[in-house]
N, C-alpha and C positions, 0 to 999 in steps of 0.2 A: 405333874402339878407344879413344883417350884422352878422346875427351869423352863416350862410353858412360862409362867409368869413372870421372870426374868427376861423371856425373848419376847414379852409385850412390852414392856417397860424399852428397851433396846430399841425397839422399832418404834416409838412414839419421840425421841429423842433425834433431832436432825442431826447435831450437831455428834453424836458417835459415829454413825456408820454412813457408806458410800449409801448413795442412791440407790445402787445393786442391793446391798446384802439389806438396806433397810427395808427395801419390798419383798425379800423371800421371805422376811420374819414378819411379813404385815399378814398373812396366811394364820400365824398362830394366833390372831386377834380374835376368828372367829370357828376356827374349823380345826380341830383337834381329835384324833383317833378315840370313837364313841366307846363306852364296854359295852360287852354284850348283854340281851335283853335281860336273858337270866341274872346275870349279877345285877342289875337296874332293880328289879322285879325285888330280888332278894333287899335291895338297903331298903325299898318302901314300905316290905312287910316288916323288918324286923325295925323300924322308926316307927311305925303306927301301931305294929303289934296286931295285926290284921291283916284277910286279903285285901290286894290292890283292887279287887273288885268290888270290895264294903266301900273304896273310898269314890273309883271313877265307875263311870258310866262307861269312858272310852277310853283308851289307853293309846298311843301311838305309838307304837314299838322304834320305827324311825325318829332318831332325834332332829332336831330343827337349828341345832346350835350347840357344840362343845366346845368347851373352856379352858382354861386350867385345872379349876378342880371339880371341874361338874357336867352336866350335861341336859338340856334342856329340852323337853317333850310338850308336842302339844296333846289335852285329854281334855274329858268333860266331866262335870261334876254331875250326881245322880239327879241334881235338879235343874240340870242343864244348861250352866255356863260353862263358857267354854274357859278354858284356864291353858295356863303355860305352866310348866313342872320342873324345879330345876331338881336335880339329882346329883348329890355328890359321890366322886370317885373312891372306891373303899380304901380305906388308908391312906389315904392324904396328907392330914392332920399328923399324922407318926412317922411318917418319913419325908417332913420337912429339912430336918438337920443332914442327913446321909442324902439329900438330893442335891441339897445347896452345894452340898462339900464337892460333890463332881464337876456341877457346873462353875465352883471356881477353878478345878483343876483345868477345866477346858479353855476359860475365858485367860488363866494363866499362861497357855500355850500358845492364845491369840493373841498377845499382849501388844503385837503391833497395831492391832485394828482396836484396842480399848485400852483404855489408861488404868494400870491396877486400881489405883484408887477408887476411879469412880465405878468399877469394876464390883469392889466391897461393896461402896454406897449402895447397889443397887443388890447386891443379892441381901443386904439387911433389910433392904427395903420390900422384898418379895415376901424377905420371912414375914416380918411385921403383917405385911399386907394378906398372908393365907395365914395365920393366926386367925386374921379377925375376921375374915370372909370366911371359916372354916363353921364357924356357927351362922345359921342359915336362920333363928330363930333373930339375931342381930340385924340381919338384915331387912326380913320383915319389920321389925322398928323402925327402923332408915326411911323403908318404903312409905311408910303410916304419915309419917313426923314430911316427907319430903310429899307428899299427895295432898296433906293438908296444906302446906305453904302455898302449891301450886292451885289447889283448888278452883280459883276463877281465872285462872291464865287462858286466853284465847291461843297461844303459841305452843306451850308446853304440856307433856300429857304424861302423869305417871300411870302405870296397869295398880287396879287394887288389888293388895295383897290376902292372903285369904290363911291369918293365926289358926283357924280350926285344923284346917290341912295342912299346917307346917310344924317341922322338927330342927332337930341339927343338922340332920342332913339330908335334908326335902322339902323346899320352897315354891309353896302353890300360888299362882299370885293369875290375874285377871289375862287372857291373851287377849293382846292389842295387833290389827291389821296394817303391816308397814314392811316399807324396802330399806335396805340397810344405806346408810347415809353415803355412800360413796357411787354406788350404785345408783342411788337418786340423781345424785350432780352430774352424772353425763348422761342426761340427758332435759337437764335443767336451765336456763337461760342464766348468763352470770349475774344480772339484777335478782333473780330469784333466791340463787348460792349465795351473795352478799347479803339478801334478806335474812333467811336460814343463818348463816354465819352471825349473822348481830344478834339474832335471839337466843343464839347458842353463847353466845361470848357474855347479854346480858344475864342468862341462865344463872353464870357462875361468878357476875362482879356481884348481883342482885347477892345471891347465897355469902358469900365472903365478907361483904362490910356491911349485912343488914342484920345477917343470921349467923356470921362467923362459923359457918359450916358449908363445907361443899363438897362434890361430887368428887369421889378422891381419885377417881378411874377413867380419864376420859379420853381409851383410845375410839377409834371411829367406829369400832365391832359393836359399841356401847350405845349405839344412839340409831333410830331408823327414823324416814319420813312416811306419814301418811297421806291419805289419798289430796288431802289439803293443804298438806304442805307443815304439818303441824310436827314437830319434834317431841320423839316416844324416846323416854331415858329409860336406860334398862340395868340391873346391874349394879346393885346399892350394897355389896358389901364391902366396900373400904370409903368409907365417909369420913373426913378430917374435919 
């Protein structure tokens, strides 16, 4: 959980690491060792207090996306939408403090490839950050509050989120059909990726000086294109 999230933050930073080691940590952005079904199965019932089969129709045992602290399934609802599921990692949330503590041990032993200091910065900055992403019920707000803003955007596309189906740690929200953002660009013309790129860049001047709120998360694991070219945000729990 926390030193996943530490090597996201790391590899979104040009100016820390070589070329090299910033691309072997661009991996943790999106693909993270899943748990297995059984323990998936077990946080859904004991969060709803019910079987998983009161709540889906279909269940996808293969996840589609693991994270830091979670893991994301595609399922359908009994009345047949389809939905994306994030699931969080059991214990997470409790062994923040004793994960961080390691990974400053380590980053202390790297000290020539990262500057103590900003070394700290960023693991306070992890803790902070899985605090608040660690309630999943927070995050559906984000999603509510950021789906209404965007509402009539032709460019921008939040999935809607789905409060019936969510807890602390189980966030049901709309699945939306998209190639992850980097994976799009090669094979995108550069007028295209410059288009792309400005409505990405307006996404977050728009949020900052209209709404003084924005998307606090924005490595490229966080964002996919649609068939049209249209930018799906994913991933609303650390909003500043």
């Amino acid at each position: 959980g926390a030193a996943m999230k530490v090597g996201q933050l790391i590899s979104t930073d040009p100016d820390l690491l070589s070329k090299e080691l910033a691309s072997a940590l661009t991996g943790l952005q999106r693909n993270a060792p899943p748990m297995d079904y059984q323990s998936l199965v077990t946080q859904i019932e004991e969060a709803f207090d019910r079987p998983i089969t009161d709540i889906f129709k279909y269940f996808d045992p293969d996840p589609i996306g693991s994270a830091s602290i979670g893991q994301v399934h595609r399922a359908t609802l009994h009345n047949g939408r389809e939905v994306a599921v994030k699931v969080q990692y059991p214990g997470v949330a409790d062994c923040i403090d004793s994960d961080l503590k390691n990974v400053r041990t380590l980053l202390s032993i790297g000290k020539n490839i990262i500057n103590p200091e900003r070394a700290d910065a960023l693991i306070e900055e992890a803790r902070q950050t899985i605090l608040s992403e660690s309630d999943y019920r927070l995050e559906c707000a984000n999603i509510q509050t950021f789906r209404k803003r965007f509402k009539d955007s032709q460019t921008i596309r939040i999935p809607r989120p789905y409060p019936k189906w969510t807890r602390k740690t189980v966030l049901t929200m709309e699945y939306m059909h998209g190639e992850p953002l980097e994976a799009s660009f090669a094979t995108m013309t550069e007028h295209d990726i410059n288009h792309v790129a400005s409505e990405l860049l307006q996404f977050y001047v728009y949020g900052f000086h209209l709404d003084f709120q924005v998307h606090g998360d924005p490595h490229p694991g966080n964002f996919l294109l649609d068939a049209e070219q249209r930018i799906i945000v994913l991933d609303f729990g650390c909003v500043k």
